[in-house]
DRENDRENZA-335728 format. One line per 10 residues: number of its first residue (from 1); their letters; for each residue x, y, z of N, C-alpha, C. Coordinates in pm, whole numbers, plus 50000, padded with zeros to 5 digits. Each point is the difference from the previous one (the first is absolute). Layout:
BEGIN
NUM	A	X/Y/Z/X/Y/Z/X/Y/Z | ...;
END
This chain:
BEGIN
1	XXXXXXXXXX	50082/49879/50000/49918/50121/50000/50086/50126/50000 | 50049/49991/50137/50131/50133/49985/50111/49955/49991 | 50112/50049/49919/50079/49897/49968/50139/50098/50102 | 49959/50119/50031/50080/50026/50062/49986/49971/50160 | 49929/49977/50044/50007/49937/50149/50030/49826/49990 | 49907/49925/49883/50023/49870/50006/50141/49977/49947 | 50083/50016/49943/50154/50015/50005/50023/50003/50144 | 50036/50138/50011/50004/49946/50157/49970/49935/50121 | 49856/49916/49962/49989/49972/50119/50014/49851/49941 | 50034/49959/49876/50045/49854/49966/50112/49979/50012;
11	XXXXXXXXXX	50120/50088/50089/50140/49977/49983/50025/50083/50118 | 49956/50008/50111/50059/50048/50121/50070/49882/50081 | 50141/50013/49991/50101/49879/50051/49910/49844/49978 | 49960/50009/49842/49973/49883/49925/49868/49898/50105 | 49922/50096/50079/49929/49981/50027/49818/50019/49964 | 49948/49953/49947/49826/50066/49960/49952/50077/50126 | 49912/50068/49953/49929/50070/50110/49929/49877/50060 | 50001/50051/50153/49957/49880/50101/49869/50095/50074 | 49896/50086/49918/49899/50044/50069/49856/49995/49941 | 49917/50037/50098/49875/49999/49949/49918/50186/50042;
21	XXXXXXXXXX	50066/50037/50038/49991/50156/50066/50125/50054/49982 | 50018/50101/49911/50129/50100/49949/49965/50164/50048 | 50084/50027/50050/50003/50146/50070/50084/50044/49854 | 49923/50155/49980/50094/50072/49898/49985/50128/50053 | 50125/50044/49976/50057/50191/50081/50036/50081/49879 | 49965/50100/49979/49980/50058/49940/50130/50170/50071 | 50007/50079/49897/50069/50120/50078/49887/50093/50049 | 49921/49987/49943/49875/50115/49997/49877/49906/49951 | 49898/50093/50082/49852/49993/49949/49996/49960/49870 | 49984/50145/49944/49956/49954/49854/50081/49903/49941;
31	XXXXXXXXXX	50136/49974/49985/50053/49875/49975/49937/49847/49985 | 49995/49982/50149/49882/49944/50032/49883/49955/49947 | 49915/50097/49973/49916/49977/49957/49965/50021/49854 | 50123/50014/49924/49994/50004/49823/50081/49815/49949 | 50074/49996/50144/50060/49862/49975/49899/49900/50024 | 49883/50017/50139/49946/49902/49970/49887/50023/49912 | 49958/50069/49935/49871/50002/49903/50127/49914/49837 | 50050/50054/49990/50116/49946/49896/50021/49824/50033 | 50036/49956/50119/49975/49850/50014/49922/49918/50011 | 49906/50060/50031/49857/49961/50067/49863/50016/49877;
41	XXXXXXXXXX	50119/50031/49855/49869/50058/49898/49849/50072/50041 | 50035/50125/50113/49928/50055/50022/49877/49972/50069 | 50018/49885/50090/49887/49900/50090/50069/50040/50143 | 50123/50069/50049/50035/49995/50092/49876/50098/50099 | 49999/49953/50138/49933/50057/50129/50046/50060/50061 | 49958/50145/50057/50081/50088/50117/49909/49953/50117 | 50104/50022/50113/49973/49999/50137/50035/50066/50003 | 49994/50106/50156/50128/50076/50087/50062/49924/50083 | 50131/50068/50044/50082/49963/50075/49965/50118/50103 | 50137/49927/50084/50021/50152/50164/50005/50089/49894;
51	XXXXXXXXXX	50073/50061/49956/50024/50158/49913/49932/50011/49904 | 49902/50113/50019/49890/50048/49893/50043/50035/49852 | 50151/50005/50044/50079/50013/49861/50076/49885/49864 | 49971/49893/50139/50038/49862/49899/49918/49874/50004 | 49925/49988/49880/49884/49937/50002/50077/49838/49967 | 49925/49910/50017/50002/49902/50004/49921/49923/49887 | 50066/49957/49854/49928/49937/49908/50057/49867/49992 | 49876/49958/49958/50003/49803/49995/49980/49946/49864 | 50003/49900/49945/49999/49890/49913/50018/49870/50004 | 49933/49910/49868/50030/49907/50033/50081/49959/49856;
61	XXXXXXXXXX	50089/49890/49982/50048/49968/49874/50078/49864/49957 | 49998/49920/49888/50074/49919/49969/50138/50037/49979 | 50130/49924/50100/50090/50090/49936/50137/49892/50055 | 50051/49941/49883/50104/49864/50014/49921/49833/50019 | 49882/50028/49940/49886/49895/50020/49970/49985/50168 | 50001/50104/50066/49944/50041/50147/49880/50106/49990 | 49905/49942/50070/49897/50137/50046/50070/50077/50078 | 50040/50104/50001/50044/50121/50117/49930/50087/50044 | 49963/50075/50112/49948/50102/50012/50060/50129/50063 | 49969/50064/49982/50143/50127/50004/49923/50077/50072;
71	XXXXXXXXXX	50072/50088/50071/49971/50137/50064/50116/50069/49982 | 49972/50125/49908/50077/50089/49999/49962/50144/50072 | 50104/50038/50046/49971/50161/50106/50171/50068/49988 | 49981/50066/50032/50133/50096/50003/50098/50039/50097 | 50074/50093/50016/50092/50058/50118/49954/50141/49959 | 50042/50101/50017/50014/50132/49956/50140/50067/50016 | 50049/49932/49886/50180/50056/50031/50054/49912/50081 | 50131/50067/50106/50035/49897/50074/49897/50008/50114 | 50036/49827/50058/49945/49992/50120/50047/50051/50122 | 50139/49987/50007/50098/49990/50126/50070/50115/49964;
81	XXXXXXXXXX	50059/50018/50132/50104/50118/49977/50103/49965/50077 | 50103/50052/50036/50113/49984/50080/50004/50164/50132 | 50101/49907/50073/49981/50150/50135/50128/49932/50085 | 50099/50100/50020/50073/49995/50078/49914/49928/50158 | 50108/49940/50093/49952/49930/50121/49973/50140/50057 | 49939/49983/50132/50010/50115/50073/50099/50112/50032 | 50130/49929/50062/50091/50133/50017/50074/50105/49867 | 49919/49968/49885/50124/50021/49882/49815/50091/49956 | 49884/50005/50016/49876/50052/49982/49998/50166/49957 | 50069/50032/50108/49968/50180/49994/50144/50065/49923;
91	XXXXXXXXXX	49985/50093/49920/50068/50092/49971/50123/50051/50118 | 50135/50022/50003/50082/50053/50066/50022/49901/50132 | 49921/49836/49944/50018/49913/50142/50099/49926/50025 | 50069/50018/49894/50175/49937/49975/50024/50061/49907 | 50184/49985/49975/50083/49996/49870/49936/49945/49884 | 49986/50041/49893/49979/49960/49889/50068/49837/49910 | 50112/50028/50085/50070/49929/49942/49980/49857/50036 | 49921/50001/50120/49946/49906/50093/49901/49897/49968 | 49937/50074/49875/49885/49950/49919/49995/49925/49908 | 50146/49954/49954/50039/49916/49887/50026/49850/50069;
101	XXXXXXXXXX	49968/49998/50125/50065/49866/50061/49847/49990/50097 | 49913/50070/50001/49856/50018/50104/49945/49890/49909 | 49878/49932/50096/49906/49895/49952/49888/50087/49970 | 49954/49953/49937/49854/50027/49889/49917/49947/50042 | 49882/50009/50013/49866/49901/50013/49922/50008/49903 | 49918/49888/49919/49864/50074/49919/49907/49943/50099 | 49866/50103/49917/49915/49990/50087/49911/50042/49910 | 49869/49996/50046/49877/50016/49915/49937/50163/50052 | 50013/50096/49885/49937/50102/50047/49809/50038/50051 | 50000/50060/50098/49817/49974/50019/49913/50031/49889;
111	XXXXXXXXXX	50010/50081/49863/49955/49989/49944/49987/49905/49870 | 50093/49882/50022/49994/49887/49912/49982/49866/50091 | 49941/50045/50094/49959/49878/50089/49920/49874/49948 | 49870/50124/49979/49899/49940/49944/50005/49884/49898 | 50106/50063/49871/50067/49923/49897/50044/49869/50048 | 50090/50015/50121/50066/49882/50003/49904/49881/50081 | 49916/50094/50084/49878/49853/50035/49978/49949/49892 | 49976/50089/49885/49905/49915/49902/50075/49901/49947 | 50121/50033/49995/50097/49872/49936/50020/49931/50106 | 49967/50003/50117/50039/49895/50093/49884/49910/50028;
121	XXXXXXXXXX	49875/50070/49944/49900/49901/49990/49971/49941/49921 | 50033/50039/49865/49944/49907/49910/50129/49937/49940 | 50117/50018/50061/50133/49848/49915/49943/49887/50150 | 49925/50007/50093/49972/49904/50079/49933/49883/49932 | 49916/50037/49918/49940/49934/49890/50031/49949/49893 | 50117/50064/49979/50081/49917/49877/50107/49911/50018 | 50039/49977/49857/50128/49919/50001/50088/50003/49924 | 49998/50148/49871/50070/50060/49968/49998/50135/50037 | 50100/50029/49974/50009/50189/49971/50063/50074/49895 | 49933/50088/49850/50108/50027/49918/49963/50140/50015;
131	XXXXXXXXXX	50139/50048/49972/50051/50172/50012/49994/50043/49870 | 49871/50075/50000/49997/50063/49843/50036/50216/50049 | 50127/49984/50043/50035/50099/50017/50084/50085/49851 | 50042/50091/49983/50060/50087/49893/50146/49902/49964 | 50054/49986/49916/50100/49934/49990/50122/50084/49984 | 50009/50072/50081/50159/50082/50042/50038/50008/50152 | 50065/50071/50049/50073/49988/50129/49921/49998/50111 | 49919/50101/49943/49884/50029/50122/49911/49953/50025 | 49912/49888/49897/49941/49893/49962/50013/49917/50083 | 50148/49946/49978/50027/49878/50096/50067/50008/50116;
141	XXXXXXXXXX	50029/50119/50088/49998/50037/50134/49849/50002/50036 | 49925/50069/49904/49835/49965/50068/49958/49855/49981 | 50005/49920/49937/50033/49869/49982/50035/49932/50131 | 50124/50046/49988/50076/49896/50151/49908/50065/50123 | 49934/50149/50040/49945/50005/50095/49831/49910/50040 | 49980/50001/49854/49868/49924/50027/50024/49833/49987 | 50123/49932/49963/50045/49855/50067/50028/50036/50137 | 50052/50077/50033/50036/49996/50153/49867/49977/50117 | 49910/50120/49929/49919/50028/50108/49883/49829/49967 | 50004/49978/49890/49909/49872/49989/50066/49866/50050;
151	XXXXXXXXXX	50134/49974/49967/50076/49915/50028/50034/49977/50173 | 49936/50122/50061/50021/50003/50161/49863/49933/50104 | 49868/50009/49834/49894/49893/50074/50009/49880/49942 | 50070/50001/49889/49979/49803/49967/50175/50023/49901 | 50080/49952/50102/50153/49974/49961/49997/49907/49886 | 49915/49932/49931/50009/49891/49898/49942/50049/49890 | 49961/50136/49992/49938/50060/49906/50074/49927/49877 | 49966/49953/49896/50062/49987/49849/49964/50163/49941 | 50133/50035/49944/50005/50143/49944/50025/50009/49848 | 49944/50073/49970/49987/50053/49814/50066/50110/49962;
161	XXXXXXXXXX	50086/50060/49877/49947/50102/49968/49920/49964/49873 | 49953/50141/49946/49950/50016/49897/50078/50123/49888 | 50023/49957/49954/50110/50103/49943/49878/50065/49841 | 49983/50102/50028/49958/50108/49834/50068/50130/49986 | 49956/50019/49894/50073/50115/49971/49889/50170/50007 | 49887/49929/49973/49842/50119/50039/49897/49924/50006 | 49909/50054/50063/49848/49966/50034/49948/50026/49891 | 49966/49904/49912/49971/49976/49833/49942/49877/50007 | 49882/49944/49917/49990/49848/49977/50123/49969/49919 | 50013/50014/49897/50150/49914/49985/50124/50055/50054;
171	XXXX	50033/50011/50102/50116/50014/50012/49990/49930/50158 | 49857/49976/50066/50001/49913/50129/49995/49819/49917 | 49945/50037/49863/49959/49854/49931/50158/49929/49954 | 50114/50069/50028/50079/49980/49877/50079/49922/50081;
END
């Protein structure tokens, strides 16, 4: 059907996909939701999620001679951010120089909370997860944040990407 996800998901460390519920992440909303009307030949379902901003669309499909059913929803940009530990926090609270050897934390900002329930509730349900994030740097740092934060409720997640080049029917078909 899509030949650019079934490629990938017929040759991830020469394994077939092992699911019957596939989580798909998206960078954005509309992403989202032009990718799944595009896979879903325009039968896909919205729900909401926690964030009024990233809806939650469904399908169902033949795809590697498997029924799958997908839920795709989004992030909005990145999820996570990074932050000095406490003593390294405030302006003028050490040497500068001090900061190249200081620990980092990420952490989930309060206004992408919401986001990350939603991915923490619905990869509970699955048994894949593919990252249909932008395919450049920033893509797949948002990528690795949404394996992290999913991979921290079910460590056995099987992971995807999806690699395109635009939100096009042929160019998700190709």
């Amino acid at each position: 059907m899509i030949s650019v996800l079934s490629r990938t998901m017929s040759s991830v460390r020469g394994r077939r996909l092992q699911a019957r519920q596939v989580l798909c992440v998206a960078e954005k909303n509309d992403a989202a939701k032009a990718i799944a009307e595009i896979m879903s030949a325009g039968r896909s379902r919205r729900r909401e999620g926690f964030s009024k901003f990233n809806k939650i669309y469904e399908y169902e499909c033949n795809m590697l001679g498997q029924n799958i059913y997908f839920v795709m929803t989004s992030v909005s940009g990145h999820l996570l951010e990074l932050e000095f530990k406490a003593p390294f926090q405030k302006w003028r609270s050490c040497n500068p120089v001090t900061l190249f050897d200081a620990e980092v934390e990420k952490y989930c900002p309060e206004n992408y909370v919401d986001i990350k329930r939603t991915l923490e509730r619905e990869v509970r349900k699955c048994q894949a997860l593919v990252i249909w994030t932008d395919c450049d740097r920033e893509g797949e740092n948002i990528g690795f944040e949404i394996i992290q934060v999913c991979k921290a409720v079910k460590p056995n997640l099987q992971v995807l990407r999806a690699r395109f080049s635009e939100i096009t029917p042929n160019s998700i078909r190709q």
